[in-house]
C-alpha positions in Angstrom: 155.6 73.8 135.7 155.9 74.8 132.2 154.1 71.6 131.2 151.0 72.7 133.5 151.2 75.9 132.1 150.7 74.9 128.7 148.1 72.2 129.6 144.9 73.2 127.5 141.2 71.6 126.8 140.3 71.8 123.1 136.4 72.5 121.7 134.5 73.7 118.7 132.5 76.5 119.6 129.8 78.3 117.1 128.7 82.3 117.3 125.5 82.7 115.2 127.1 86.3 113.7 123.4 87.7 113.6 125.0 91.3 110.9 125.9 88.5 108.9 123.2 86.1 109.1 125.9 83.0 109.6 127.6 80.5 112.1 130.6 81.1 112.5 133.1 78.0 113.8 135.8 78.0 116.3 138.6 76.1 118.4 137.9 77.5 121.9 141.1 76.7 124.1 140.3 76.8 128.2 143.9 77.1 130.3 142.8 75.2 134.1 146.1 76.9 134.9 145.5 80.6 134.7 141.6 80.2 133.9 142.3 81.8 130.5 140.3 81.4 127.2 141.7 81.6 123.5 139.6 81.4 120.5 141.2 80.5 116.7 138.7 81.2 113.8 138.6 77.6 111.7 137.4 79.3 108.4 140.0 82.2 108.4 142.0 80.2 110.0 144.1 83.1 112.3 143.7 83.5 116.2 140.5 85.6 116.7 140.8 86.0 120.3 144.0 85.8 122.4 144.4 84.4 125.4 142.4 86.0 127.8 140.3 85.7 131.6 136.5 85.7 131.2 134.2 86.4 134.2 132.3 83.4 135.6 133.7 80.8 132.8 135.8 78.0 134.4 136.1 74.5 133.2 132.9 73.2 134.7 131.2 75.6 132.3 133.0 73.5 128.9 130.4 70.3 128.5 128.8 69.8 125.1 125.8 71.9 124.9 126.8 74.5 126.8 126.5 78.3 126.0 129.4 81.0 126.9 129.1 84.6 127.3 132.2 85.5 125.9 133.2 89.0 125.6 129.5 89.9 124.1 129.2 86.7 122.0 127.0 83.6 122.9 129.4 80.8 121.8 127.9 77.1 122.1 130.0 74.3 122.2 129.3 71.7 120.2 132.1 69.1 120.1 135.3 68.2 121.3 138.1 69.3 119.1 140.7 66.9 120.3 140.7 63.1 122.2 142.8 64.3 124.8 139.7 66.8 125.7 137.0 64.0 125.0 139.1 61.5 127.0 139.6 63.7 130.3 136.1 65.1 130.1 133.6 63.2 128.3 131.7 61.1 131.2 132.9 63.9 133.9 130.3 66.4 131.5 127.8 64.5 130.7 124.5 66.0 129.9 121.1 64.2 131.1 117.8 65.8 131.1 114.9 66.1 133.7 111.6 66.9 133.8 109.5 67.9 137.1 105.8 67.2 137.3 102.6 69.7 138.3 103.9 69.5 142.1 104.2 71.7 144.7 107.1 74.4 145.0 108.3 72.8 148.5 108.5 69.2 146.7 110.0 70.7 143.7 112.5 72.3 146.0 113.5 69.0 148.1 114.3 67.2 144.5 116.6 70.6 143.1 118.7 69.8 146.7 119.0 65.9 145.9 120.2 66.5 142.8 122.9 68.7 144.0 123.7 66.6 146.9 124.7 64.1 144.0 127.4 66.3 142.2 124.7 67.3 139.6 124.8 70.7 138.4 121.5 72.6 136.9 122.9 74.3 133.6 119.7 75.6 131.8 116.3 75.2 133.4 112.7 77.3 132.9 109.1 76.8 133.7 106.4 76.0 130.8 103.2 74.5 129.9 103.1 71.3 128.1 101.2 70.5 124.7 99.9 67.6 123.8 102.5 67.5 121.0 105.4 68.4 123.7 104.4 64.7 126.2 103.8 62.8 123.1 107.4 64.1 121.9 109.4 64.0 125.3 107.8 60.6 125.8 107.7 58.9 123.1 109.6 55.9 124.4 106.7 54.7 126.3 103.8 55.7 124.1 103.1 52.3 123.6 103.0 51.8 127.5 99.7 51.0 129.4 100.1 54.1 131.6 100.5 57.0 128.9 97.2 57.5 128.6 97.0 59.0 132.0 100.3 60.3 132.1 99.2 62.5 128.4 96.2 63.5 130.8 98.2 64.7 133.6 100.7 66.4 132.0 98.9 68.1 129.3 98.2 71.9 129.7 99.9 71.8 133.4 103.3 73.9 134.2 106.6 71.7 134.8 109.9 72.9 135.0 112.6 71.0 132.3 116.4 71.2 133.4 119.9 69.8 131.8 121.8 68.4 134.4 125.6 67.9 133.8 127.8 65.5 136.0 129.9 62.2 136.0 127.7 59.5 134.5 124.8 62.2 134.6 122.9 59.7 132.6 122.8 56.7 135.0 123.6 58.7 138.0 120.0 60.4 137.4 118.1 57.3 136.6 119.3 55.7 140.1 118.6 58.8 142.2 115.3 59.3 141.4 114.3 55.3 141.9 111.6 52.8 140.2 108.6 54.7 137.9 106.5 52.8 140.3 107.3 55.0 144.1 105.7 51.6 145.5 109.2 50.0 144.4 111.1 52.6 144.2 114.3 52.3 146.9 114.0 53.9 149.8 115.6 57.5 149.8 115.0 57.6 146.4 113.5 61.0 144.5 110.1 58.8 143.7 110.1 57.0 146.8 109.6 59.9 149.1 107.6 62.3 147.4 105.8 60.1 144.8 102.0 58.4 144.1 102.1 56.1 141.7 103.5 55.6 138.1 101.6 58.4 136.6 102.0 60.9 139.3 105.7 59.9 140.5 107.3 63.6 140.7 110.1 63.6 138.3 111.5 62.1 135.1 115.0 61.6 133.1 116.2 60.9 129.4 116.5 57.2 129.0 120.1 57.1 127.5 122.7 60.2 126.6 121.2 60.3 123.3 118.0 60.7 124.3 119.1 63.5 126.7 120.7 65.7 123.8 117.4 65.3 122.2 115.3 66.1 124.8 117.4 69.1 125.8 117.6 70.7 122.7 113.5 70.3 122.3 112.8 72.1 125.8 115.2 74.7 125.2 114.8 75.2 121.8 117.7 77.8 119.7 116.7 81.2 118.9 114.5 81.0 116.0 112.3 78.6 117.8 112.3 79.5 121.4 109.6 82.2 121.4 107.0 79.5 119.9 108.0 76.1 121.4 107.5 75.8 124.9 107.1 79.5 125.8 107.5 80.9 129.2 104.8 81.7 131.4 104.7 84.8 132.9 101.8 85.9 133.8 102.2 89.7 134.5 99.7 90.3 136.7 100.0 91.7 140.8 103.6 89.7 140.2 107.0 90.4 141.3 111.0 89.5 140.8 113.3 87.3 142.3 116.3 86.0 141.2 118.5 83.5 142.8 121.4 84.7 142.4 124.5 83.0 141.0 126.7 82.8 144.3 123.1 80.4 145.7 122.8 78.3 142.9 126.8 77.6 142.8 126.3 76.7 146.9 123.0 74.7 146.2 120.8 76.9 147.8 118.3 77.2 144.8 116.5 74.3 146.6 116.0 76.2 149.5 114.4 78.9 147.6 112.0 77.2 146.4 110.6 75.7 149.9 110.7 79.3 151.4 108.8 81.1 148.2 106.1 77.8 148.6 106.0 78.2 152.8 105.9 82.1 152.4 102.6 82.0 150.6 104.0 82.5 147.2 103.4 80.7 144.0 106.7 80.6 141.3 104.4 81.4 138.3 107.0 81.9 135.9 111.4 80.6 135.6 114.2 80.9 133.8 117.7 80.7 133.8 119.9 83.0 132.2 123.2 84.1 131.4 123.2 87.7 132.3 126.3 90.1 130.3 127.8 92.7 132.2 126.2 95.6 130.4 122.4 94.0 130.8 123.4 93.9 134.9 124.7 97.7 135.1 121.5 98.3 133.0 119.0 96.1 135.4 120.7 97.8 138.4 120.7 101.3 137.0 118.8 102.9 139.5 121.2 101.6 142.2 124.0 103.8 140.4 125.6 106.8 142.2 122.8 106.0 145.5 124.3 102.2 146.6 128.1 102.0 147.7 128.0 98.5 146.1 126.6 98.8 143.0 129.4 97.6 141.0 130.0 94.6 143.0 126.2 94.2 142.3 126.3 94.1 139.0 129.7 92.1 138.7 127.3 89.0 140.7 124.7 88.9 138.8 127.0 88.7 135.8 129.3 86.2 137.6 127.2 82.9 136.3 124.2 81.5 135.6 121.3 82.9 137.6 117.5 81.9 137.9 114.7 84.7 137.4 111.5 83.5 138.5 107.6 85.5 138.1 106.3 85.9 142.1 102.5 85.8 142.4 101.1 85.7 146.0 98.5 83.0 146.7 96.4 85.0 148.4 95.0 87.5 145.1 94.0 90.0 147.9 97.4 90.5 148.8 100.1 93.1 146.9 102.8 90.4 146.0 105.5 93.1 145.7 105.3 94.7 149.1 104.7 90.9 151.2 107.3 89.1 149.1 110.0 92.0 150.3 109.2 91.4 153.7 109.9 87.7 153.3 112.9 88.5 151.9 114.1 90.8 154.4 116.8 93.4 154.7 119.7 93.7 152.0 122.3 93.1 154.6 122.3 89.9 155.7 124.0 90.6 158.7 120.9 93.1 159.6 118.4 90.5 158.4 120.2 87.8 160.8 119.2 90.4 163.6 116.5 92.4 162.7 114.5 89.4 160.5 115.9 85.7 161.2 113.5 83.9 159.4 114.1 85.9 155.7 115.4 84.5 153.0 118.3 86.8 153.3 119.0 86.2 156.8 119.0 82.0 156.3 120.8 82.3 152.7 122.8 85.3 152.3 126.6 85.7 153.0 127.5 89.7 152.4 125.6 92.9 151.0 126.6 91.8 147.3 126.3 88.1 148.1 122.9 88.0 149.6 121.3 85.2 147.7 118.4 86.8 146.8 117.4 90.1 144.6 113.7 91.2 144.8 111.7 93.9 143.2 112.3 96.7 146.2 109.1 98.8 145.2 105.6 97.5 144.6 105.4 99.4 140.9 108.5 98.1 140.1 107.4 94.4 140.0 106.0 94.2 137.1 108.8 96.0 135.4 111.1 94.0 136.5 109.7 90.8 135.5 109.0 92.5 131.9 112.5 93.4 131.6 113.8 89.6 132.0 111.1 87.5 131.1 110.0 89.9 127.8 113.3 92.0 126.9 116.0 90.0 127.8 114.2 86.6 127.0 114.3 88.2 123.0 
């Protein structure tokens, strides 16, 4: 017992100290026993933070790469700090990237589920618009290949969501799900076999090798000083509302699901993001809810219990208000009522409890566009 007790995972984590304009370097400990984080400061060399629990962190959240809200610092880790670490977790974490083509929501959707289905995890993941610069970059394995002409064609200007996936062997795992670049000899069951064309137009691509992954990772979702002018997000702030999945559905693999109901419901996803949501940013999202709804503090420990996805709602029919209609196909905030009252709602199909229930959507028509300002302008800064 007292050997599991002390049993710890060992990383380097780095806090860009923004009052002081520098990185700053750590050993972040994990404890699996009591879930329990402990962080030692490498250049002062003393313990910096003792051991304590941190909401929503647990050890699938430790992978190279990964970002960590911890106690009001964004901590990335960027190695292992010890081979007993690397040994145990190395090809359990590994990081791939994937990109999905100008497609529709409901096929977009289908492919978020098959990943899951195959023990991959969605760790960062947004909508944008591709440059020129950004397919000749994330492709420039095969820009020699007969096909990239057409493929710069297609992809240039259109919207396509990017997403790091971590899981064992993400890299080749992800390469045999989604099948031959050609869907005509792509396996059967395969991503590209069911839902793609032809080379050009075959749904959805991955990194080549785990290299290549870290590389194309780190270009999609570029660090602060370059996120706001590479690969921008798109909201378009315009007769849009909110909806975020949150994180509760995306740790059950509902996010898939999501996606086929927003597409069937009549709505278009014209913006997405994931983020990392602190406890004070909830209580201050969910303000109004304060003092008026008996589980507003459950509320706002969910949406700061993981990762959760923000998407920009625009109703395909432009006659329509997109704030009012997309509540409706949400349904009531109970899912219990909405199971009743509205069976075919997002909350009745996907929601467990009151706090739980899968989805949160703008509740008045002028407060959709606020909404999406405050996560897709204020908190994206």
């Amino acid at each position: 017992m007292e050997g599991a007790y002390k049993e710890k995972y060992s990383f380097v984590g780095e806090w860009y100290d923004n009052q002081a304009s520098l990185v700053r370097r750590f050993n972040v400990f994990y404890y699996p026993n009591d879930d329990t984080i402990e962080m030692y400061d490498l250049k002062n060399r003393k313990t910096f933070l003792r051991r304590v629990k941190v909401n929503g962190i647990a050890l699938d959240n430790f992978f190279i790469g990964s970002s960590l809200f911890i106690l009001g610092r964004l901590v990335k880790i960027v190695d292992f700090a010890c081979e007993h670490t690397k040994e145990k977790l190395h090809k359990d974490m590994e990081v791939t990237f994937a990109l999905i083509k100008p497609i529709p929501s409901k096929i977009t959707g289908k492919i978020i589920t098959h990943f899951f289905e195959h023990n991959l995890k969605i760790t960062k993941m947004k909508k944008a618009r591709l440059t020129g610069d950004d397919v000749n970059y994330l492709y420039r394995s095969q820009l020699s290949d007969p096909t990239f002409p057409f493929l710069l064609e297609h992809l240039t200007g259109d919207l396509v969501y990017g997403m790091e996936l971590v899981g064992k062997d993400a890299v080749a795992l992800s390469k045999q799900i989604i099948g031959d670049k050609d869907p005509m000899k792509a396996k059967p069951g395969t991503i590209r076999a069911l839902y793609g064309t032809d080379p050009v137009k075959n749904c959805v691509d991955v990194s080549s090798d785990a290299e290549t992954a870290i590389q194309d990772v780190e270009y999609f979702f570029p660090s602060p000083p370059f996120h706001l002018s590479r690969l921008r997000l798109t909201a378009t702030l315009s007769n849009c509302t909110l909806c975020i999945v949150k994180p509760h559905a995306i740790r059950e693999g509902k996010l898939g699901a999501v996606f086929e109901a927003i597409d069937e419901g009549g709505f278009d996803i014209t913006a997405l993001n994931m983020f990392i949501v602190e406890n004070i940013n909830a209580a201050e999202f969910y303000e109004v809810y304060k003092g008026i709804v008996q589980e507003y503090k459950g509320m706002v420990e969910e949406l700061a219990s993981g990762s959760c996805i923000a998407m920009e709602i625009v109703a395909k029919d432009k006659r329509t208000n997109t704030a009012v209609e997309f509540r409706k196909l949400v349904g009531p905030s109970d899912p219990e009522i909405a199971r009743l009252l509205r069976p075919n709602t997002m909350r009745a199909n996907l929601g467990k409890t009151k706090v739980q229930n899968a989805i949160h959507c703008s509740d008045l028509a002028e407060d959709g566009l606020l909404e999406v300002e405050y996560f897709f302008k204020i908190l994206n800064l």
